[in-house]
KOLTOR-163264 format. One record per residue (C-alpha): residue in one letter; residue number from 1; x, y, z; chain. Coordinates in Angstrom, 3 decimals. Layout:
BEGIN
[r A NUM [X Y Z] A]
...
END
This chain:
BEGIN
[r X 1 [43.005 66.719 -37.403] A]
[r X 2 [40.691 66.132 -34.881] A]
[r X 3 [38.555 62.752 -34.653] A]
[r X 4 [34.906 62.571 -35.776] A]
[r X 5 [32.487 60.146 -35.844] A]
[r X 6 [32.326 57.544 -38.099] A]
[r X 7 [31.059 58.178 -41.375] A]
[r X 8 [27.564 56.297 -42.681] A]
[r X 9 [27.247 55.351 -46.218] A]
[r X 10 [24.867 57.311 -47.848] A]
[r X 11 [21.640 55.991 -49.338] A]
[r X 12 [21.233 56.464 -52.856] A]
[r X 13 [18.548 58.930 -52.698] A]
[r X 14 [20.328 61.165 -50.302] A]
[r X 15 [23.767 60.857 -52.889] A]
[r X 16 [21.250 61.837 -55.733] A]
[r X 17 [20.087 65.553 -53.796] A]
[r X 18 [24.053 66.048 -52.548] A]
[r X 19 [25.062 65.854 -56.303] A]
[r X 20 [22.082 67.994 -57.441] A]
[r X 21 [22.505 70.182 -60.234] A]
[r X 22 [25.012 72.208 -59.801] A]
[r X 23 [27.215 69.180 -58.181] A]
[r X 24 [30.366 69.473 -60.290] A]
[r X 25 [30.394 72.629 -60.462] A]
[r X 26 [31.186 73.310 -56.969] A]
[r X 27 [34.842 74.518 -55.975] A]
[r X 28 [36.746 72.278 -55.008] A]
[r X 29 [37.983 71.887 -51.433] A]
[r X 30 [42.018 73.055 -51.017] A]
[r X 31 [44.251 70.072 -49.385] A]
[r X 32 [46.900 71.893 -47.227] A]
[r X 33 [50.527 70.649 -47.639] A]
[r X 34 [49.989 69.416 -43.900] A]
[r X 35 [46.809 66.879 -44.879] A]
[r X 36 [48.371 65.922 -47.978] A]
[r X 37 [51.512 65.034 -46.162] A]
[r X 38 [48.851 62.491 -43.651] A]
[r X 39 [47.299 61.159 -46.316] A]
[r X 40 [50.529 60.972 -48.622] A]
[r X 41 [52.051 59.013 -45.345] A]
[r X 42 [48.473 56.781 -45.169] A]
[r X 43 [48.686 55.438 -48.517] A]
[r X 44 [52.608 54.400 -48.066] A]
[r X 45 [51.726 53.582 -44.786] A]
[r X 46 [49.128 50.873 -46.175] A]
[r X 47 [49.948 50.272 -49.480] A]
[r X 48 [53.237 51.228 -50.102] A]
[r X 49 [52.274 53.729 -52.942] A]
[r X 50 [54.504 56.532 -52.893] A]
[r X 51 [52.868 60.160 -53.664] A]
[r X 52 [55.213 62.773 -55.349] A]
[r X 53 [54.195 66.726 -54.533] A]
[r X 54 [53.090 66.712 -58.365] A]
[r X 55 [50.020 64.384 -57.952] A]
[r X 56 [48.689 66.794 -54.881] A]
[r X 57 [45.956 67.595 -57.468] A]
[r X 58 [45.162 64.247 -58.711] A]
[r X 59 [44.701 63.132 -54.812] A]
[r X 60 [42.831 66.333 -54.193] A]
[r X 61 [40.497 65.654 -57.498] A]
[r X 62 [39.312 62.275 -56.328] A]
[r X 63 [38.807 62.780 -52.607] A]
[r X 64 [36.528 65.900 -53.993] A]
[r X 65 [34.480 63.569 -55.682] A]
[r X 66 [34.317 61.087 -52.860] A]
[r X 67 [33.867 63.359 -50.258] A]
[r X 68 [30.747 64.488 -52.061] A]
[r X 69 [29.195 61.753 -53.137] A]
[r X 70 [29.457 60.943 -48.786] A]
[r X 71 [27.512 63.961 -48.585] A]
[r X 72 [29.826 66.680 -48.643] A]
[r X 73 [32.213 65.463 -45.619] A]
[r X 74 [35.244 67.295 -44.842] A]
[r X 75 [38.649 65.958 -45.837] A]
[r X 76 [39.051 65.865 -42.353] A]
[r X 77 [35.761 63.909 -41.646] A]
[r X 78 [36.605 61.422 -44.608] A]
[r X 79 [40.153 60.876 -42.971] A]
[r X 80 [39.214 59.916 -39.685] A]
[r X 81 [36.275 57.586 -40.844] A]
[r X 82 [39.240 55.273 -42.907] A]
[r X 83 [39.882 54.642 -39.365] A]
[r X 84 [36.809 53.228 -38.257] A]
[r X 85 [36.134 49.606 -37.531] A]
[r X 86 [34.560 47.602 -40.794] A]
[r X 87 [33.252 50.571 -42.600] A]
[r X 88 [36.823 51.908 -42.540] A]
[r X 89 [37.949 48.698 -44.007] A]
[r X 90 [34.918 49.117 -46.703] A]
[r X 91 [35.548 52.370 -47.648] A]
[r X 92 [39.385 52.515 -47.958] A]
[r X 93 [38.735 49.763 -50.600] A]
[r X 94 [36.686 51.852 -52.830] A]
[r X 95 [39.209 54.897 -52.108] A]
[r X 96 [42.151 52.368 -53.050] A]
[r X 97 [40.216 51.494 -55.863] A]
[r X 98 [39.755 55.179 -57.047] A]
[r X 99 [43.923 55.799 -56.550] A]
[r X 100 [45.360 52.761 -57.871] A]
[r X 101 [46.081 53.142 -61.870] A]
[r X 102 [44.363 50.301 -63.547] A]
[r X 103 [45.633 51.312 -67.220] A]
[r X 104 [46.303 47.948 -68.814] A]
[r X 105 [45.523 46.062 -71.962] A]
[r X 106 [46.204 42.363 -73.375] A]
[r X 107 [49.331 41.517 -74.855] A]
[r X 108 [50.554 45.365 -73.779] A]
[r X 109 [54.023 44.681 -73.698] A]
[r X 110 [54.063 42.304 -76.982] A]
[r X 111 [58.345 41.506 -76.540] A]
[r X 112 [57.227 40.336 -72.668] A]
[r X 113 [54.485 38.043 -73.819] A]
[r X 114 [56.730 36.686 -76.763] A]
[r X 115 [59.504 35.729 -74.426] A]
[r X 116 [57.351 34.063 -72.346] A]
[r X 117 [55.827 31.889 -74.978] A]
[r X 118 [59.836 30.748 -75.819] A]
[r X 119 [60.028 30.026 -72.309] A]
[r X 120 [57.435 27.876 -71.907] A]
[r X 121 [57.434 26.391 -75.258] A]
[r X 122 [61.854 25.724 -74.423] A]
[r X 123 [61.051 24.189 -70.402] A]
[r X 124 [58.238 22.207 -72.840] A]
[r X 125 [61.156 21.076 -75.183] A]
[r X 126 [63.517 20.130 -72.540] A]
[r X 127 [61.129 17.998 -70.843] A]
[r X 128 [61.961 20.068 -67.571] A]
[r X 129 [57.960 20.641 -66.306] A]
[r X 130 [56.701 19.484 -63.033] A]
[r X 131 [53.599 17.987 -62.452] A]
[r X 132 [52.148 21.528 -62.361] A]
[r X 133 [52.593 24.811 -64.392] A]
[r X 134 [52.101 27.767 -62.246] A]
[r X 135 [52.054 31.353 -63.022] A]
[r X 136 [51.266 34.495 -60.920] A]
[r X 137 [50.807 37.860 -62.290] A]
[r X 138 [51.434 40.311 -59.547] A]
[r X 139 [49.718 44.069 -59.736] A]
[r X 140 [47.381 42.037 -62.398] A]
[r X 141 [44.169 44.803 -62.043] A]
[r X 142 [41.407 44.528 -64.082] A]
[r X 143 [42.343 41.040 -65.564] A]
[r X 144 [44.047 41.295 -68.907] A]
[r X 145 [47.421 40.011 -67.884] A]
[r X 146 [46.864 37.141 -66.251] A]
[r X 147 [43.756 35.995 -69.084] A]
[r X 148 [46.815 37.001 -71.800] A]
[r X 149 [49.412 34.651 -70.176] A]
[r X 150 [46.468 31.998 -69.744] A]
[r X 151 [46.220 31.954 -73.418] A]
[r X 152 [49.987 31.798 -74.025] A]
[r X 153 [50.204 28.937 -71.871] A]
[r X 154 [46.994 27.301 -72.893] A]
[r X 155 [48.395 26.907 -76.849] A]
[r X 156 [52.269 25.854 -75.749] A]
[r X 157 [50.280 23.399 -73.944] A]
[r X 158 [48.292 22.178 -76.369] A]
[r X 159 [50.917 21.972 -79.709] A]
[r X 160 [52.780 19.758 -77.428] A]
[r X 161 [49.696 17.452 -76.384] A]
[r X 162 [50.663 18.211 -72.924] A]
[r X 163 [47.636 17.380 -69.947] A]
[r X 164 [49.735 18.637 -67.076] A]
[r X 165 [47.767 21.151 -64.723] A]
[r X 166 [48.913 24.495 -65.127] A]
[r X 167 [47.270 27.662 -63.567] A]
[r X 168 [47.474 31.484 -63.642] A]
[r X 169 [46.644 33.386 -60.451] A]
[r X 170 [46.031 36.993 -60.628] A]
[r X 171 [46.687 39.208 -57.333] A]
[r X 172 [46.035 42.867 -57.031] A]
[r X 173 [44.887 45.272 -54.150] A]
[r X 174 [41.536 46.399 -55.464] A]
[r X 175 [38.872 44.412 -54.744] A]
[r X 176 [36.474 45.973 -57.271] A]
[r X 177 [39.250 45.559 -59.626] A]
[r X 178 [39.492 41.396 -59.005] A]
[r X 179 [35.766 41.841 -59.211] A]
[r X 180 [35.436 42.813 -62.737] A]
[r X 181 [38.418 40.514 -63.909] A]
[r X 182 [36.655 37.298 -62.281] A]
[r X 183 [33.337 38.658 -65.410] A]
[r X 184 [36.536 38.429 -68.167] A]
[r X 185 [33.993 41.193 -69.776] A]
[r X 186 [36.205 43.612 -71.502] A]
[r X 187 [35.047 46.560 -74.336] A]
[r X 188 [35.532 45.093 -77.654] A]
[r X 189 [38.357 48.137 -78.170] A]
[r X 190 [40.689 46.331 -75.356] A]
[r X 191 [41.313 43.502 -78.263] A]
[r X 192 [43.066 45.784 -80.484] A]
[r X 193 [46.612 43.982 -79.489] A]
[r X 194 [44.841 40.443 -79.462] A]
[r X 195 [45.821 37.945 -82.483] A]
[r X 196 [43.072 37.175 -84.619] A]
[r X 197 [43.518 33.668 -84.247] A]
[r X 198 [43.015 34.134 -80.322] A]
[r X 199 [40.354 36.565 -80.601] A]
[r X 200 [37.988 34.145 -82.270] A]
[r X 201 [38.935 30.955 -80.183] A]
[r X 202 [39.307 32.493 -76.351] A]
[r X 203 [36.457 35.686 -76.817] A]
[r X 204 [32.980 35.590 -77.740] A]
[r X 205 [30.607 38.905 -77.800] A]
[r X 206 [28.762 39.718 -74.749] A]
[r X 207 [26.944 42.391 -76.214] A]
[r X 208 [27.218 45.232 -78.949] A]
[r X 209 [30.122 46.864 -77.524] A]
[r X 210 [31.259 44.001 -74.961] A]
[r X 211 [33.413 40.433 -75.286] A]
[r X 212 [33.744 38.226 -72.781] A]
[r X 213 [36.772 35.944 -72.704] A]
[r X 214 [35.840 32.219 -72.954] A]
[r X 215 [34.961 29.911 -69.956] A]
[r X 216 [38.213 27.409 -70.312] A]
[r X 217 [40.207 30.480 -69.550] A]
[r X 218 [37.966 31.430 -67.059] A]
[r X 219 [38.843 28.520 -65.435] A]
[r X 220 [42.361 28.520 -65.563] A]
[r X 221 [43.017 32.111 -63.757] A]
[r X 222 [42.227 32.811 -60.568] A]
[r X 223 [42.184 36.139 -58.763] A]
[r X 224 [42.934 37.082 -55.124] A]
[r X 225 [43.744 40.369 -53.106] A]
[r X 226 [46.766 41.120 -52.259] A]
[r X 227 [49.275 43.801 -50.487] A]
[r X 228 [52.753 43.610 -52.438] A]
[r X 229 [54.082 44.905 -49.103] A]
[r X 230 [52.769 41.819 -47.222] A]
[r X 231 [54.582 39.443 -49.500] A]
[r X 232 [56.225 38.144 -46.367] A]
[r X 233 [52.881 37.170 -44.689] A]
[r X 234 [51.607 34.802 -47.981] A]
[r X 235 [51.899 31.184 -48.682] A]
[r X 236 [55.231 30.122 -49.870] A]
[r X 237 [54.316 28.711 -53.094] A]
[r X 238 [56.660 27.896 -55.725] A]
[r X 239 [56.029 29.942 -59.525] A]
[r X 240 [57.430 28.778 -62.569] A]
[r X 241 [56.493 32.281 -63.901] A]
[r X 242 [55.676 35.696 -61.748] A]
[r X 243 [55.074 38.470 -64.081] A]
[r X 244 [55.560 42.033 -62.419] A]
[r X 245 [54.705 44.641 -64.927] A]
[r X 246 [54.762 48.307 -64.248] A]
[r X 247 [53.835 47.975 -60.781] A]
[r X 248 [57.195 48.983 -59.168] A]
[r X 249 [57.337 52.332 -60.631] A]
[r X 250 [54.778 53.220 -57.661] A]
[r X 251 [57.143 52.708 -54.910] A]
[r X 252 [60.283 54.065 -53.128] A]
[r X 253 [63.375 52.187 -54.553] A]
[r X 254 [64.454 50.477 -51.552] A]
[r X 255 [60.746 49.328 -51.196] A]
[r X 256 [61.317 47.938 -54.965] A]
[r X 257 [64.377 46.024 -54.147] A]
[r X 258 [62.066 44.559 -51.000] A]
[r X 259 [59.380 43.184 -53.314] A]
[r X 260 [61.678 41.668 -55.770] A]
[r X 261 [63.617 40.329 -53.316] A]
[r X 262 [60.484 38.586 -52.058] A]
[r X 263 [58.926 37.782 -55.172] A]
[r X 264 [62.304 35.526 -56.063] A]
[r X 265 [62.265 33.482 -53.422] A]
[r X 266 [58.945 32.375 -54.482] A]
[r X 267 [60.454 31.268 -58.012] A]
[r X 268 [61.101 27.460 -58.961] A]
[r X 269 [64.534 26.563 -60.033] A]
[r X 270 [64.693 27.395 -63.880] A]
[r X 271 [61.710 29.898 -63.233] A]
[r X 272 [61.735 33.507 -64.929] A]
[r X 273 [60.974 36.210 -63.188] A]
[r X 274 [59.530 39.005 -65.567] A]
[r X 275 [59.211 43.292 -64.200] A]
[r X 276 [58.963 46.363 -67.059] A]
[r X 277 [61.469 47.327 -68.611] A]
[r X 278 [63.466 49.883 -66.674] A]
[r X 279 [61.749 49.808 -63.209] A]
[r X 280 [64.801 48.715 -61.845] A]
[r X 281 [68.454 49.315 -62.671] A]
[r X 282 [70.694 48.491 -60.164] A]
[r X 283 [69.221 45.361 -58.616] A]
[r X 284 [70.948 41.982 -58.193] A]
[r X 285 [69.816 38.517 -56.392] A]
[r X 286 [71.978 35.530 -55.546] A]
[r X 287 [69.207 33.064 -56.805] A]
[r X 288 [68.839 35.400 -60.144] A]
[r X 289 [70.170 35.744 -63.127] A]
[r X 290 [69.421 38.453 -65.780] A]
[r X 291 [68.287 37.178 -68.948] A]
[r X 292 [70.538 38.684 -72.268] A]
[r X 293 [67.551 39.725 -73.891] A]
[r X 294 [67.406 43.818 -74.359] A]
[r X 295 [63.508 43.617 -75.582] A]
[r X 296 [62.807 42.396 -71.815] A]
[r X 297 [63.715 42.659 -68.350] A]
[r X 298 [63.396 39.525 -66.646] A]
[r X 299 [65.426 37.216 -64.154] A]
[r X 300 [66.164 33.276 -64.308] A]
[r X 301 [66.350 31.537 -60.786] A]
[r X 302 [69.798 29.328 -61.016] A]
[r X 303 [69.658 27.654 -57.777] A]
END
């Protein structure tokens, strides 16, 4: 690959006349085995996303339709501008953002969010809460995780007549992503797995097709970006909860073990850590214990 000037964003207009009529119906450009290997080695490189040979056509798909909507750059253009000072920085967001599955839905693992409300309801029972409450949910994407353990939380909290400050943070890698979550506007279809009770107190319609999950809960997550691989680089702050769901199935194994390891440091004593079920098999901590619960895979901190 040889190195190219960087790459300007396109104005509007111009993106309008490269997609012209006949736009998506242009062949699409062939990634060698040798460029998908470099980019392959890019995105583990940066993200820790791990490619198999199968998705060569999914990667190929979707820098087709980035590559054009730049203009018609090469692959080889659109590689070495990733590289490139600021606009690099820009653009591999919105390429990230392209890449990175974002399928996700409230309350989509229903036996995960029911063991969390025993958990908290059980620390809420055996008077063993701190001052503060604090849940992260790691991988969290468009939003619906962290807004569906904010509402768990929010009504343990609240049958007990509890005031203590509790908190969800939501971290993910796509900026775009934290973007939309931070609006908490969802299609109406995304409440399908929502109880009735909690669609009518914690969503209110945005529009015809469009909810919007209520300000309180607004309030209570927050959303920052993060790299799962840079876990070492963050803030060392204690979670009573860190939910991890179908996240690690992206990764290399040993690069699994690497992120759990890190994420249960980060765990208060008596804290759960929570992952999907099956990610990981073989994977033991000194400060964890697995929960005896075959509906869920998730860890108790013990010391």
């Amino acid at each position: 690959m040889t190195v190219r000037p960087p790459i300007q964003p396109m104005q509007d207009t111009a993106r309008d006349k490269s997609r012209g009529i006949g736009w998506s119906m242009q062949a699409q450009s062939e990634l060698s085995e040798e460029d998908f290997s470099s980019w392959r080695r890019l995105l583990e490189d940066r993200t820790g996303i791990h490619l198999v040979p199968q998705q060569k056509a999914f990667l190929q798909s979707q820098l087709t339709i980035r590559t054009r909507e730049l203009g018609n750059i090469t692959f080889d253009q659109y590689f070495h501008s990733l590289h490139e000072g600021l606009a690099g920085v820009v653009e591999w967001s919105t390429l990230i953002d392209r890449l990175v599955i974002k399928e996700t839905s409230f309350f989509r693992h229903q036996p995960s969010f029911d063991f969390v409300r025993n958990y908290v309801n059980q620390r809420i029972a055996d008077g063993q809460l701190a001052d503060s409450f604090d849940v992260w949910s790691v991988g969290c994407a468009t939003g619906e995780e962290p807004y569906t353990l904010a509402m768990i939380v929010n009504e343990c909290f609240e049958a007990s007549a509890l005031d203590n400050y509790w908190g969800v943070t939501g971290m993910d890698i796509s900026m775009p992503a934290q973007t939309f979550a931070r609006q908490g506007i969802y299609s109406k279809r995304k409440l399908d797995m929502v109880p009735p009770h909690m669609r009518e107190r914690y969503f209110s319609d945005y529009d015809q097709l469009r909810t919007q999950i209520s300000a309180e809960m607004r309030e209570r997550v927050c959303f920052t970006n993060g790299n799962v691989i840079e876990l070492k680089k963050m803030p060392m702050v204690k979670m009573d909860i860190i939910s991890c769901n179908n996240m690690l199935i992206y990764f290399r194994r040993w690069r699994r073990r690497k992120i759990l390891n890190c994420l249960a440091e980060r765990l208060k004593k008596g804290g759960v850590l929570i992952i999907g079920l099956g990610e990981i098999v073989d994977w033991e901590h000194p400060l964890l214990e697995p929960v005896a619960d075959d509906s869920v895979q998730a860890y108790v901190c013990v010391r």
